[in-house]
mmCIF file as Biopython writes it, N, C-alpha, C and O atoms, coordinates in Angstrom:
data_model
#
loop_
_atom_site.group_PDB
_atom_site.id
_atom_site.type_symbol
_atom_site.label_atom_id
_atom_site.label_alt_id
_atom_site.label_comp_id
_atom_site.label_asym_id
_atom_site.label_entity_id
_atom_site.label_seq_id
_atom_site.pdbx_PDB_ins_code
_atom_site.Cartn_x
_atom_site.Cartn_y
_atom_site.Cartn_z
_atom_site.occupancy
_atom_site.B_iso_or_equiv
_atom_site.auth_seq_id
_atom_site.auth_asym_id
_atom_site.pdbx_PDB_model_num
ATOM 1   N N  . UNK A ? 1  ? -5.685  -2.406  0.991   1.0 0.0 1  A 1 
ATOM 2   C CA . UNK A ? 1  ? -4.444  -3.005  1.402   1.0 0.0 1  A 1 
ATOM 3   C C  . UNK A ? 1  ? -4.230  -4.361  0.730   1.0 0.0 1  A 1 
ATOM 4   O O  . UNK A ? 1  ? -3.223  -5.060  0.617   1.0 0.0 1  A 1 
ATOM 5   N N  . UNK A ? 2  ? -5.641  -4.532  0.272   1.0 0.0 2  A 1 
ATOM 6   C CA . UNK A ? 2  ? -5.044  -6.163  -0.398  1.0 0.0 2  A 1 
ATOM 7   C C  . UNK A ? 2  ? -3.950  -6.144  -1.277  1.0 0.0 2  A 1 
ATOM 8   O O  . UNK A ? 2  ? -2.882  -6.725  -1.086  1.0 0.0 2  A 1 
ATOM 9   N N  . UNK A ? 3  ? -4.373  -5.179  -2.637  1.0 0.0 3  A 1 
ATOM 10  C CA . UNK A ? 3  ? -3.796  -4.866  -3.499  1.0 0.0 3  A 1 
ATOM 11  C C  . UNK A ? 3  ? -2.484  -4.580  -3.431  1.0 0.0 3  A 1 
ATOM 12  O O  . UNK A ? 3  ? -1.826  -4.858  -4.433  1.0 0.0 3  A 1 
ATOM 13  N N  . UNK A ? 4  ? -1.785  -3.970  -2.272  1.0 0.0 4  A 1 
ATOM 14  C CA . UNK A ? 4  ? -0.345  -3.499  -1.565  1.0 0.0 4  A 1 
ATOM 15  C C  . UNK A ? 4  ? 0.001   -4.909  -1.466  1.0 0.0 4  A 1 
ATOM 16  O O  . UNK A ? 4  ? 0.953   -5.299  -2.142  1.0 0.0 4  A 1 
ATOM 17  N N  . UNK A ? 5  ? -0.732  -5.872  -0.605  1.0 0.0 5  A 1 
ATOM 18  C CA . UNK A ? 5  ? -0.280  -7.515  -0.359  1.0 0.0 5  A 1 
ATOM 19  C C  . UNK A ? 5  ? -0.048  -7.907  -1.402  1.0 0.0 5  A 1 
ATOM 20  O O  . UNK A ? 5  ? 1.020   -8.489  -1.592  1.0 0.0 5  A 1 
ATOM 21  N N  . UNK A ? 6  ? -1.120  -7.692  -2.608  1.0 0.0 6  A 1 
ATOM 22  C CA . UNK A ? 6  ? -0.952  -8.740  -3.801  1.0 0.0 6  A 1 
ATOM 23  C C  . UNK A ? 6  ? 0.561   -8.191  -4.396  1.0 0.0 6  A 1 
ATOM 24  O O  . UNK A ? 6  ? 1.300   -9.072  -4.837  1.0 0.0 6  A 1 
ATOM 25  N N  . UNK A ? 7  ? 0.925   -7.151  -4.421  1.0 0.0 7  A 1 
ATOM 26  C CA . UNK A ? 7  ? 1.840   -6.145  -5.573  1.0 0.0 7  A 1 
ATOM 27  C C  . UNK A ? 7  ? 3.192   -7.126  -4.496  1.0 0.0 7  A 1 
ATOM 28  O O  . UNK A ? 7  ? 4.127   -7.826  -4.887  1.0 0.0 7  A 1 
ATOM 29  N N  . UNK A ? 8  ? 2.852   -6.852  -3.410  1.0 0.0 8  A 1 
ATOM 30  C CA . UNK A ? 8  ? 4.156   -7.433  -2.802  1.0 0.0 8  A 1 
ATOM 31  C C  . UNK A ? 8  ? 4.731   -8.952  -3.066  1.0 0.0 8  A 1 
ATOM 32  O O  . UNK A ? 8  ? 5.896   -9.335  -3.174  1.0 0.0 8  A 1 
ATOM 33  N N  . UNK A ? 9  ? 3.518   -9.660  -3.128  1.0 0.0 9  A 1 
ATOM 34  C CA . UNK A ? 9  ? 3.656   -11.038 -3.518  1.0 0.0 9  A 1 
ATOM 35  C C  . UNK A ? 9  ? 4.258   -11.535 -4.503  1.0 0.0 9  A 1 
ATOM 36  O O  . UNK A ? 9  ? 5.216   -12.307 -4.515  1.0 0.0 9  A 1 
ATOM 37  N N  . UNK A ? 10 ? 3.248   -10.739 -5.967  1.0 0.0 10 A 1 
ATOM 38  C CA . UNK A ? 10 ? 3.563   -10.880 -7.334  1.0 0.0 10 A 1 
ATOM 39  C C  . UNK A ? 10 ? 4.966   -10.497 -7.506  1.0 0.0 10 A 1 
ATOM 40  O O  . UNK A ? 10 ? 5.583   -10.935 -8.478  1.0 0.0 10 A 1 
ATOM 41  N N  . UNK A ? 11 ? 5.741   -9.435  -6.341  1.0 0.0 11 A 1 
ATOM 42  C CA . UNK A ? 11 ? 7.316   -8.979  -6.745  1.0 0.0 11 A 1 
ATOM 43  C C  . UNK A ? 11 ? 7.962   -10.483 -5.587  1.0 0.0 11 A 1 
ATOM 44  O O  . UNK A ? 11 ? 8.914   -11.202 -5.893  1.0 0.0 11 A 1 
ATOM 45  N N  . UNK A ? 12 ? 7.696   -10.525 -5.174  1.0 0.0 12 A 1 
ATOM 46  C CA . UNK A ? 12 ? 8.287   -12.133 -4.232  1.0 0.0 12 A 1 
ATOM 47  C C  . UNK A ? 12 ? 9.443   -10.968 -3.213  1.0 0.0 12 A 1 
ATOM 48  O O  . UNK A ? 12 ? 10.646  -10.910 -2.957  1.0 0.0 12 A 1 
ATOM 49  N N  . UNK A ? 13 ? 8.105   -10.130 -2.866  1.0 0.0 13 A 1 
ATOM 50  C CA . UNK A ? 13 ? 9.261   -8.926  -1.968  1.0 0.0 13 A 1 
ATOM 51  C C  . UNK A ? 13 ? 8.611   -9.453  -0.498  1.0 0.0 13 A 1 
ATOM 52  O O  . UNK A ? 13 ? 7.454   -9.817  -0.286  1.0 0.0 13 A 1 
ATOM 53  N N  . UNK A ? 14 ? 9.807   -9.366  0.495   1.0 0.0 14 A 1 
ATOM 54  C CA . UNK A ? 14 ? 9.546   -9.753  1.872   1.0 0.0 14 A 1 
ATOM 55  C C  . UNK A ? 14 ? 9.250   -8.439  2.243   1.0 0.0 14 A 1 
ATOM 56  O O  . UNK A ? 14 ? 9.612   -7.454  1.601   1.0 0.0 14 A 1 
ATOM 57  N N  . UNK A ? 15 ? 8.291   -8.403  3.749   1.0 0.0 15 A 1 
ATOM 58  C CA . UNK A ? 15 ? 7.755   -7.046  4.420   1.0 0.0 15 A 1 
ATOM 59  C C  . UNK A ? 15 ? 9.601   -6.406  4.409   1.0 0.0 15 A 1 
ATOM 60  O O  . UNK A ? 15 ? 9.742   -5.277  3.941   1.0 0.0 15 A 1 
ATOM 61  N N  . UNK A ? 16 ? 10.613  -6.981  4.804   1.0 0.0 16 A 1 
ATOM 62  C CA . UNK A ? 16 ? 11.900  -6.486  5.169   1.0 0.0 16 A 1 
ATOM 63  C C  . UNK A ? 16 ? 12.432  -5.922  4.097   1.0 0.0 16 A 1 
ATOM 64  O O  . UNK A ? 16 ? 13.124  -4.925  4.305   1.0 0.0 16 A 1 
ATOM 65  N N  . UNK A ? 17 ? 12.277  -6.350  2.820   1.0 0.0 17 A 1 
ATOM 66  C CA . UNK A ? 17 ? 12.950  -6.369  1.859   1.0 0.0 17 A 1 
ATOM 67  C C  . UNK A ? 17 ? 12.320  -4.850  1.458   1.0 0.0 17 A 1 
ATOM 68  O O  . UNK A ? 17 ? 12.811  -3.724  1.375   1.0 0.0 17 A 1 
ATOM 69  N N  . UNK A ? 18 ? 11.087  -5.370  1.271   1.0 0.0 18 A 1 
ATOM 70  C CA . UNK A ? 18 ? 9.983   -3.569  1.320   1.0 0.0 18 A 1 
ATOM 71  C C  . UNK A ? 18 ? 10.643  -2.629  1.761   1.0 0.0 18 A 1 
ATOM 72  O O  . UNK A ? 18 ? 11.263  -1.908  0.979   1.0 0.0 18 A 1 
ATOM 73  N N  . UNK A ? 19 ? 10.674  -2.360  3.467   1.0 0.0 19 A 1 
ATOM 74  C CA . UNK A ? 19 ? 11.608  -2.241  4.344   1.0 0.0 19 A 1 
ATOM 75  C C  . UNK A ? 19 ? 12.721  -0.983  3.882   1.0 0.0 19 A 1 
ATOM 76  O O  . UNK A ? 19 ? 12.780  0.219   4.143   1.0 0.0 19 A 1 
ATOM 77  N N  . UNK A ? 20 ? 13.487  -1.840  3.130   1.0 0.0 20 A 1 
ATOM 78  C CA . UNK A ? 20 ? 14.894  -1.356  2.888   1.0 0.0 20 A 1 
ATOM 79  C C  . UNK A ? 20 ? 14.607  -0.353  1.120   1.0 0.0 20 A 1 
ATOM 80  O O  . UNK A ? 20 ? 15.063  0.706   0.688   1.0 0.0 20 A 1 
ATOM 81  N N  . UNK A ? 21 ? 13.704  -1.322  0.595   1.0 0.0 21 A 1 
ATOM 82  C CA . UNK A ? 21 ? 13.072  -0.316  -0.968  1.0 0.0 21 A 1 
ATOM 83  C C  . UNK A ? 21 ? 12.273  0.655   -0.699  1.0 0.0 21 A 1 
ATOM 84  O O  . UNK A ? 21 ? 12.304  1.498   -1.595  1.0 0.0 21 A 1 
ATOM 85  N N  . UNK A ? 22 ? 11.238  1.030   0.541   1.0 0.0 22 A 1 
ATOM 86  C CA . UNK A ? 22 ? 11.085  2.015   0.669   1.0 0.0 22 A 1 
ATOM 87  C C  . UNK A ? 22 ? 11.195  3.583   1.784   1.0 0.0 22 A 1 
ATOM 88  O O  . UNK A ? 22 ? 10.922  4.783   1.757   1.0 0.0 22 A 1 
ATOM 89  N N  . UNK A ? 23 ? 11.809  2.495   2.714   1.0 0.0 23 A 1 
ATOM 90  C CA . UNK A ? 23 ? 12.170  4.050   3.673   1.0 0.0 23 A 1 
ATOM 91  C C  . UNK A ? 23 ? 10.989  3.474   4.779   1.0 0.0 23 A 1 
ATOM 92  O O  . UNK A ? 23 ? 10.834  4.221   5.745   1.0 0.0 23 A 1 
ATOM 93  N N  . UNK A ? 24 ? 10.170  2.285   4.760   1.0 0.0 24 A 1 
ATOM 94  C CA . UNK A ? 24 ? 8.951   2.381   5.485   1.0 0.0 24 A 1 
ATOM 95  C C  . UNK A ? 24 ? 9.607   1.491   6.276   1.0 0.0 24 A 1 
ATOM 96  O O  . UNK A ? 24 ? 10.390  0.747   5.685   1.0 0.0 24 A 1 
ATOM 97  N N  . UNK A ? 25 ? 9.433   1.289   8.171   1.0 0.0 25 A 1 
ATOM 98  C CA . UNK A ? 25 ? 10.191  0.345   8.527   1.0 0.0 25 A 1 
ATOM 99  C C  . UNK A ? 25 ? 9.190   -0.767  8.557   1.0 0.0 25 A 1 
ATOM 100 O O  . UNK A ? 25 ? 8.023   -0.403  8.414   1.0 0.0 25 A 1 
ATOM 101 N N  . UNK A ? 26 ? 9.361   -1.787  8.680   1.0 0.0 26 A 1 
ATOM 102 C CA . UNK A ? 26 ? 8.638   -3.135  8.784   1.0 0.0 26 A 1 
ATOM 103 C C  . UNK A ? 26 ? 7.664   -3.601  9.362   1.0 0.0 26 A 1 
ATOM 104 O O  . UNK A ? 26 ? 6.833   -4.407  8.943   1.0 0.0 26 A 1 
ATOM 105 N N  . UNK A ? 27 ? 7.764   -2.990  10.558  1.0 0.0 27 A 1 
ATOM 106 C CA . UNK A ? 27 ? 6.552   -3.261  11.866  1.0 0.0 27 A 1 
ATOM 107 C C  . UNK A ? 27 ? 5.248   -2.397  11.077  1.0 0.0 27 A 1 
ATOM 108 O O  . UNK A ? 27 ? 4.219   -2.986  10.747  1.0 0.0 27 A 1 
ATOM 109 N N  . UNK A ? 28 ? 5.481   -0.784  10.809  1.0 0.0 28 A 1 
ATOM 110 C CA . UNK A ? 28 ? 4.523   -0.394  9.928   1.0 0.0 28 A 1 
ATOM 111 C C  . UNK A ? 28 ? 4.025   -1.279  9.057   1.0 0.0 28 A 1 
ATOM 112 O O  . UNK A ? 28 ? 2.964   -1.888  9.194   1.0 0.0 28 A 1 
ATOM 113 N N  . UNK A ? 29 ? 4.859   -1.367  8.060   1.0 0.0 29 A 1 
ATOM 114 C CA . UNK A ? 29 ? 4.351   -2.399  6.798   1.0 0.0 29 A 1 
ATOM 115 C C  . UNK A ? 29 ? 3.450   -3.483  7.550   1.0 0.0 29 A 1 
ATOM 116 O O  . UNK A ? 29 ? 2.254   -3.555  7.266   1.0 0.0 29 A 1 
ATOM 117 N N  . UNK A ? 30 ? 3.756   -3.939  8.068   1.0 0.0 30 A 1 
ATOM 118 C CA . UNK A ? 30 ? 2.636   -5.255  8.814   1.0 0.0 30 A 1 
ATOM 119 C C  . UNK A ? 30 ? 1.698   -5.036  9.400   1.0 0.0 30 A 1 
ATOM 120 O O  . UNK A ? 30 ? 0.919   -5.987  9.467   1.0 0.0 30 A 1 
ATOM 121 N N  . UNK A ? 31 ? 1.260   -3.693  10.136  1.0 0.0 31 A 1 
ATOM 122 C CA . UNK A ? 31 ? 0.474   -3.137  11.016  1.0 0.0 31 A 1 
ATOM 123 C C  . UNK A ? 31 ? -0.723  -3.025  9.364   1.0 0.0 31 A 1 
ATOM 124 O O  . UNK A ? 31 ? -1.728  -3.693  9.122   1.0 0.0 31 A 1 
ATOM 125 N N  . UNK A ? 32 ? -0.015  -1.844  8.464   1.0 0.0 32 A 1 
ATOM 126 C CA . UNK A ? 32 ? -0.602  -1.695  7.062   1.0 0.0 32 A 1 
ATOM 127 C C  . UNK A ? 32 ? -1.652  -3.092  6.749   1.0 0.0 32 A 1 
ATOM 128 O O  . UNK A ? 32 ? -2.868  -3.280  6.719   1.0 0.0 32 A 1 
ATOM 129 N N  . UNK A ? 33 ? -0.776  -3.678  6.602   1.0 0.0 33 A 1 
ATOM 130 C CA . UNK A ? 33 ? -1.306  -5.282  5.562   1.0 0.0 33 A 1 
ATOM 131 C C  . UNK A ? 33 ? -2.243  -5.906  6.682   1.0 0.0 33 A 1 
ATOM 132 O O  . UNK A ? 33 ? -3.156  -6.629  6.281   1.0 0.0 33 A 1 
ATOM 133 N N  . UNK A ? 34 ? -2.125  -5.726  7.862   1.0 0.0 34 A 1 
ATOM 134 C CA . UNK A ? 34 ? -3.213  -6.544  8.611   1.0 0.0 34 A 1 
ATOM 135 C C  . UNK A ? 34 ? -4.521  -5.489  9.054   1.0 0.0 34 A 1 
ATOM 136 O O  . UNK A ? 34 ? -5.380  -5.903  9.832   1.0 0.0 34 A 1 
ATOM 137 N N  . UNK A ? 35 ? -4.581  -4.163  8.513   1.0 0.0 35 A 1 
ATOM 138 C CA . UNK A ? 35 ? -5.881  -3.252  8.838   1.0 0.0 35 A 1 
ATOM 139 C C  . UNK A ? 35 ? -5.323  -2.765  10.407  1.0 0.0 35 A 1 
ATOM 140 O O  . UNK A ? 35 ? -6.043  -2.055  11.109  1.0 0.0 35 A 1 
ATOM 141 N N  . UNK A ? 36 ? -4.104  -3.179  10.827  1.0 0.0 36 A 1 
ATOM 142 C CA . UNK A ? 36 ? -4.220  -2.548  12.474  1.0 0.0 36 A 1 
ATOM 143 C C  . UNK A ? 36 ? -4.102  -1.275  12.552  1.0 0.0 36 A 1 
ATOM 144 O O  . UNK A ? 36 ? -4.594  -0.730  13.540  1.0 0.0 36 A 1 
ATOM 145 N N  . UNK A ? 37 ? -3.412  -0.448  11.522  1.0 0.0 37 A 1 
ATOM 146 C CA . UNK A ? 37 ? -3.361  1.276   11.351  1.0 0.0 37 A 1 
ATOM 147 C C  . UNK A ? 37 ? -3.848  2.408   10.559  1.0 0.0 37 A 1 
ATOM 148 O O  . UNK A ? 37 ? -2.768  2.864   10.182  1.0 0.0 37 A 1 
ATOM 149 N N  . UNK A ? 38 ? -4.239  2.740   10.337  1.0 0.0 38 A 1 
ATOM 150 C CA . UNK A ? 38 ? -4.353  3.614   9.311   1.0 0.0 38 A 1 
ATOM 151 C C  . UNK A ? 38 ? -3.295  4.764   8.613   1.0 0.0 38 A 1 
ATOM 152 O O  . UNK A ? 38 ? -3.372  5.977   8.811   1.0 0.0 38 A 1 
ATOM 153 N N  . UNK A ? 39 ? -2.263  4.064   7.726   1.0 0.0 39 A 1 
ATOM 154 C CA . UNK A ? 39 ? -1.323  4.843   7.478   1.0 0.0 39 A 1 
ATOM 155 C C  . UNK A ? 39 ? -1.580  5.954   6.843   1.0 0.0 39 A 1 
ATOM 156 O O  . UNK A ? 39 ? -2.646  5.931   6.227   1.0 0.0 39 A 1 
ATOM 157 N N  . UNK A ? 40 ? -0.891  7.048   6.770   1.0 0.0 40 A 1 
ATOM 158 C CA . UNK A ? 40 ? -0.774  8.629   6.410   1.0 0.0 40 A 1 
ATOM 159 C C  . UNK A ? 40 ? -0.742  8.196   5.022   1.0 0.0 40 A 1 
ATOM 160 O O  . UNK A ? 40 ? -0.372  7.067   4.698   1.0 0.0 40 A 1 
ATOM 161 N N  . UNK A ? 41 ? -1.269  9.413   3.901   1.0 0.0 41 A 1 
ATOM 162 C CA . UNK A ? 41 ? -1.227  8.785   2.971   1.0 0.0 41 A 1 
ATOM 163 C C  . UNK A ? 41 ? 0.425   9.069   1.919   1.0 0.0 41 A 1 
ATOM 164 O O  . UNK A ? 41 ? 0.419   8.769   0.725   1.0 0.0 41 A 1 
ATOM 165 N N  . UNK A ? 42 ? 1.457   9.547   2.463   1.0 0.0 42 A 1 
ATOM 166 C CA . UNK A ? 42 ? 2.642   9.861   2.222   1.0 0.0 42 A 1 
ATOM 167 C C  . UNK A ? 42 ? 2.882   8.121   2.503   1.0 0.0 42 A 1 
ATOM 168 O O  . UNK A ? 42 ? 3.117   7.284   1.633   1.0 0.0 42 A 1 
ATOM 169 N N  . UNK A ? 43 ? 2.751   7.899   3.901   1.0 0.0 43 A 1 
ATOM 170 C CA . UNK A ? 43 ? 3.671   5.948   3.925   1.0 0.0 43 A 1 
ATOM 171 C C  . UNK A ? 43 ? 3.216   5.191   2.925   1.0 0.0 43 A 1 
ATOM 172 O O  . UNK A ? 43 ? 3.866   4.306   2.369   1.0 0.0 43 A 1 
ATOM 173 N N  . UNK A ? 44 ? 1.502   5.688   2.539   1.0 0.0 44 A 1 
ATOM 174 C CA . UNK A ? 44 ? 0.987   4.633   1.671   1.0 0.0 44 A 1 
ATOM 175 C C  . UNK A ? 44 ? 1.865   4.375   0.263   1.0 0.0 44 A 1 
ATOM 176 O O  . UNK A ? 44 ? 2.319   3.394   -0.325  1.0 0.0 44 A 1 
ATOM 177 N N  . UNK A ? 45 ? 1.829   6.205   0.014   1.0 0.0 45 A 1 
ATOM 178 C CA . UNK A ? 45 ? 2.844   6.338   -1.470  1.0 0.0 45 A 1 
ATOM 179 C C  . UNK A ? 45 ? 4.398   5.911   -1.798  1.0 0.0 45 A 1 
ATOM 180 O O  . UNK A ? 45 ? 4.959   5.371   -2.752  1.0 0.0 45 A 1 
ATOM 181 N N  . UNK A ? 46 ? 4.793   6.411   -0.561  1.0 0.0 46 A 1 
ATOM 182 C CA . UNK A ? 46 ? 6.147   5.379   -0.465  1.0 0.0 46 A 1 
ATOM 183 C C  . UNK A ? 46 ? 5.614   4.110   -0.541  1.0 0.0 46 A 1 
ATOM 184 O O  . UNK A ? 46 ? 5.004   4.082   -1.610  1.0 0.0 46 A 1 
ATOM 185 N N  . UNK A ? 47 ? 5.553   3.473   -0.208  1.0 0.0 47 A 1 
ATOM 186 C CA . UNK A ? 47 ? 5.317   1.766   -0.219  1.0 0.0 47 A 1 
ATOM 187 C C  . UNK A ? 47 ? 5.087   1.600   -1.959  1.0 0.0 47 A 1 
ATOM 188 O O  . UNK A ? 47 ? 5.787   0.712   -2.447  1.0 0.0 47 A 1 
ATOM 189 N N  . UNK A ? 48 ? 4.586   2.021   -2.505  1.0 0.0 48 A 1 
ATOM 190 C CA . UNK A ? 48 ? 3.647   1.917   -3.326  1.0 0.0 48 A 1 
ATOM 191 C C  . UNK A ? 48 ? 4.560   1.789   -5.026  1.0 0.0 48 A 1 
ATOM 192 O O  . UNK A ? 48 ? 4.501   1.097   -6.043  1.0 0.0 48 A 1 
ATOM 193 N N  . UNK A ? 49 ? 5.188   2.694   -4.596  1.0 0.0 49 A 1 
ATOM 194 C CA . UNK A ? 49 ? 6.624   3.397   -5.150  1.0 0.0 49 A 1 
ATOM 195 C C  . UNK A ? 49 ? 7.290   2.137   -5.502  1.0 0.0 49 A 1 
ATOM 196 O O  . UNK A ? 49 ? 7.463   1.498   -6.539  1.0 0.0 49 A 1 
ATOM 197 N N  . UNK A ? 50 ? 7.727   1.961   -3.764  1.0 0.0 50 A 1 
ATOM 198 C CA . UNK A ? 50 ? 8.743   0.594   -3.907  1.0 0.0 50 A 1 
ATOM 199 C C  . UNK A ? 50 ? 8.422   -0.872  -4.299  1.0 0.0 50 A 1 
ATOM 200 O O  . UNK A ? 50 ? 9.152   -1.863  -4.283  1.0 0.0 50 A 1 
ATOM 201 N N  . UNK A ? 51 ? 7.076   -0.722  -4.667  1.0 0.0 51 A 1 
ATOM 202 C CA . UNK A ? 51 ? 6.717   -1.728  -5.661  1.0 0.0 51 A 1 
ATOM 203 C C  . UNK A ? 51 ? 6.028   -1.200  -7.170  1.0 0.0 51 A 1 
ATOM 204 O O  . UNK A ? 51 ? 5.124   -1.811  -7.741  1.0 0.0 51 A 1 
ATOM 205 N N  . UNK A ? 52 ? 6.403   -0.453  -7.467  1.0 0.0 52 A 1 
ATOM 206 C CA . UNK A ? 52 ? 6.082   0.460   -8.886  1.0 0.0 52 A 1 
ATOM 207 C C  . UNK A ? 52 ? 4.871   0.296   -9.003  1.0 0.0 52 A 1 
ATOM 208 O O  . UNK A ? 52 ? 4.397   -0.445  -9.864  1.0 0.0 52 A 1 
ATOM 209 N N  . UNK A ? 53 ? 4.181   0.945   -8.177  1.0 0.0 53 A 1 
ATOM 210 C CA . UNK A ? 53 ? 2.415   1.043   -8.007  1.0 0.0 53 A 1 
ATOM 211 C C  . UNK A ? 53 ? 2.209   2.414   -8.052  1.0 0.0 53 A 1 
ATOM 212 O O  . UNK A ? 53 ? 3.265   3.047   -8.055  1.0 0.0 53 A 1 
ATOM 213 N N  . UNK A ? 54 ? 1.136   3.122   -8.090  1.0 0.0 54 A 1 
ATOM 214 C CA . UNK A ? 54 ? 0.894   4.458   -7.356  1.0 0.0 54 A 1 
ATOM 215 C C  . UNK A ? 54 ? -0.747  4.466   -6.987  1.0 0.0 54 A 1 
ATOM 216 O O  . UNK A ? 54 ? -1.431  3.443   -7.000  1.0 0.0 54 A 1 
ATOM 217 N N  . UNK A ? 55 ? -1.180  5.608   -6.704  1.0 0.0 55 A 1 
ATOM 218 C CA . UNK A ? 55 ? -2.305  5.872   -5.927  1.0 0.0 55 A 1 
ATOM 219 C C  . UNK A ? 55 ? -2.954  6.450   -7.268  1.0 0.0 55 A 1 
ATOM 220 O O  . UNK A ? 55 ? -2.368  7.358   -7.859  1.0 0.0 55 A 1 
ATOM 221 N N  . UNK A ? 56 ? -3.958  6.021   -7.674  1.0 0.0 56 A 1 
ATOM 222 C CA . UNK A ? 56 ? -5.401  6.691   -8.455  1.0 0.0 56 A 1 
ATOM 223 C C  . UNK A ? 56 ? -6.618  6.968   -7.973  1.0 0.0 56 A 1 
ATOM 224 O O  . UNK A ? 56 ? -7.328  6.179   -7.349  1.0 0.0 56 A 1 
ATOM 225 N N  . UNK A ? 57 ? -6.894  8.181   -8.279  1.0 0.0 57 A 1 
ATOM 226 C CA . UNK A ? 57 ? -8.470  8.396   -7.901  1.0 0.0 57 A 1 
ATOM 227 C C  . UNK A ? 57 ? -9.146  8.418   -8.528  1.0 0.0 57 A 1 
ATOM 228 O O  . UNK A ? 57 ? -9.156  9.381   -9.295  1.0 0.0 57 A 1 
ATOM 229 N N  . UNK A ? 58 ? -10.186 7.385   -8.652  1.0 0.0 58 A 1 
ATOM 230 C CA . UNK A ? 58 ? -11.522 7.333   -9.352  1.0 0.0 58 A 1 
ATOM 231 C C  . UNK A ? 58 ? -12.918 7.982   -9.102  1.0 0.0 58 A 1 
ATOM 232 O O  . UNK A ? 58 ? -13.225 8.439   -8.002  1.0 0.0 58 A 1 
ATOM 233 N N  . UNK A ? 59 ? -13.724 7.995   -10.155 1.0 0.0 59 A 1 
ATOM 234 C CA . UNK A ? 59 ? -14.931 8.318   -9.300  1.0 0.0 59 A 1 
ATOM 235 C C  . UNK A ? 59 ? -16.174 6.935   -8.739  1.0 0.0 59 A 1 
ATOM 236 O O  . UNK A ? 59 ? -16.388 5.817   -9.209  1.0 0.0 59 A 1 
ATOM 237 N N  . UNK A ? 60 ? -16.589 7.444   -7.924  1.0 0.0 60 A 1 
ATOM 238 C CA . UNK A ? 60 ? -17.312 6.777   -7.179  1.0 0.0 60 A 1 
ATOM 239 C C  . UNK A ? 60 ? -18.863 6.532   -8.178  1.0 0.0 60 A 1 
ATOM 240 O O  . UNK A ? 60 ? -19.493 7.480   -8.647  1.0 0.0 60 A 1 
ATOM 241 N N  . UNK A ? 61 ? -19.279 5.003   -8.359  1.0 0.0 61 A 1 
ATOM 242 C CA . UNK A ? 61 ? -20.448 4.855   -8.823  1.0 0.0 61 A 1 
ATOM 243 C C  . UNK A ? 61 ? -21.575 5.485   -7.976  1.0 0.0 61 A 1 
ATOM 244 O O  . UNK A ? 61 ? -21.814 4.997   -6.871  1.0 0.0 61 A 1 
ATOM 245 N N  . UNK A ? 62 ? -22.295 6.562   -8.440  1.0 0.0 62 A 1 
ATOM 246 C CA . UNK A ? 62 ? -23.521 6.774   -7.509  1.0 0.0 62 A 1 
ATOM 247 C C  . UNK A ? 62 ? -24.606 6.621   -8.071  1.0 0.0 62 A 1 
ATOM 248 O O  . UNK A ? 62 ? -24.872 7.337   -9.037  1.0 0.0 62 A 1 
ATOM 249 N N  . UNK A ? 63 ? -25.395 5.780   -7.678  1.0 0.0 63 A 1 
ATOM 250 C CA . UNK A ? 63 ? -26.383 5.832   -9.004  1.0 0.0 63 A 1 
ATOM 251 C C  . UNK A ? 63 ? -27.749 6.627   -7.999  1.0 0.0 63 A 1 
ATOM 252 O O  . UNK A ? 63 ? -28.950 6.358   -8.033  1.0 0.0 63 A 1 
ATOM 253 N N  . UNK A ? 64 ? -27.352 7.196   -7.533  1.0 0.0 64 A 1 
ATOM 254 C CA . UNK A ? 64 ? -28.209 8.196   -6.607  1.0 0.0 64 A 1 
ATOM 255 C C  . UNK A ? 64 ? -28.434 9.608   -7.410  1.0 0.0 64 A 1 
ATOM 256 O O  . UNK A ? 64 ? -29.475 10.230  -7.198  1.0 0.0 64 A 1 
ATOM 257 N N  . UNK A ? 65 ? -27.259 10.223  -8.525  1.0 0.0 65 A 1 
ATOM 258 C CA . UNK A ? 65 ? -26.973 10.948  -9.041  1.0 0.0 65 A 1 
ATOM 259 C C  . UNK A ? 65 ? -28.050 11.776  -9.608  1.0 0.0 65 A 1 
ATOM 260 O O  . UNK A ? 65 ? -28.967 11.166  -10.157 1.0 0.0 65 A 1 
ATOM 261 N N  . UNK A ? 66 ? -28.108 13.356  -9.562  1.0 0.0 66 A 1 
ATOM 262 C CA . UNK A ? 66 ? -29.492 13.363  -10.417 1.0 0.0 66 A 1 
ATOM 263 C C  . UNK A ? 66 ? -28.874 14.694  -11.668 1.0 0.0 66 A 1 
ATOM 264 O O  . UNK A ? 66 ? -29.610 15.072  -12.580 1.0 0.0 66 A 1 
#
């Protein structure tokens, strides 16, 4: 979620402003950014959207690996 905070910052976008760019209402968005919810990962992608971000999956370092 930091990264969602930082993207929001770097655009000088308000949680409201978010809000209205992505379909997500506001109280969510804040619940998001402070760890109080665990959003679905559809709200995450919207949001994400409305700051021209998206979701990547990497792989995980394991150095357990054999």
């Amino acid at each position: 979620m930091c990264e969602l905070i930082d993207a929001r910052n770097e655009k000088g976008i308000s949680q409201k402003k978010l809000e209205v760019l992505s379909g997500v209402r506001q109280p969510v968005i804040a619940r998001m950014e402070t760890g109080e919810t665990n959003p679905r990962l559809d709200t995450v992608l919207k949001v994400l959207a409305a700051l021209g971000k998206t979701l990547v999956i990497v792989p995980l370092n394991n150095t357990n690996k054999k």
